[in-house]
Steps between C-alpha positions, in 0.01 A plus 500: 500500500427581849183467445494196334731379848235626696238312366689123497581555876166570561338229262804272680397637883110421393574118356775435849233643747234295284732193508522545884174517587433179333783324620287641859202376485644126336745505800192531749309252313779263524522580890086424540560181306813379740307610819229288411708213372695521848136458707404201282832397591431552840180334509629176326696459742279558781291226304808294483532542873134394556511172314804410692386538831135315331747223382659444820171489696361227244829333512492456884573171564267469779255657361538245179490246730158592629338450176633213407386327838155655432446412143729230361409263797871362503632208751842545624738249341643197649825351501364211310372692241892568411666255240870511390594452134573126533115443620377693244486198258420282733141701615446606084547109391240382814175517384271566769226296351506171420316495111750796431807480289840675625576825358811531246678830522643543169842673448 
């Protein structure tokens, strides 16, 4: 009987140390796998940072400005140019040339 004691401690002590050293090494592969989940992290976000400051720079208005004086070739409006809603009909009913018919605007 002793014996037979003997030998399921042991056969127990071999299958917990066993157990152990696998729960080990899956514990350090876990910890590889969130260290390099945490620098991707990191580096998104760096990214992230990146386009922001990118973003802002395209967004400048001045700089926007810039362009679109340089390659849309735009006037600056004038206060005739601007119509209220009662003129509206008025300039969409006048044709501008004689042989043309008025618009409709259907509703």
């Amino acid at each position: 009987m002793t014996r037979l004691t003997i030998a399921l401690t042991a056969f127990l002590a071999l299958a917990l140390s066993i157990g152990v050293f696998r729960i080990t090494y899956q514990v350090d592969e876990l910890e590889k796998e969130l260290h390099s989940l945490n620098k991707e992290i990191l580096d998104e976000q760096e990214t992230i940072h990146i386009l922001k400051a990118e973003w802002s720079y395209l967004n400048d208005p001045a700089r926007l400005e810039s362009l679109a004086k340089r390659y849309l070739n735009l006037e600056e409006m004038k206060g005739g140019q601007l119509i209220n809603l009662d003129q509206l009909d008025k300039k969409l009913l006048i044709p501008q040339d004689p042989n043309t018919k008025p618009a409709k605007l259907e509703q």
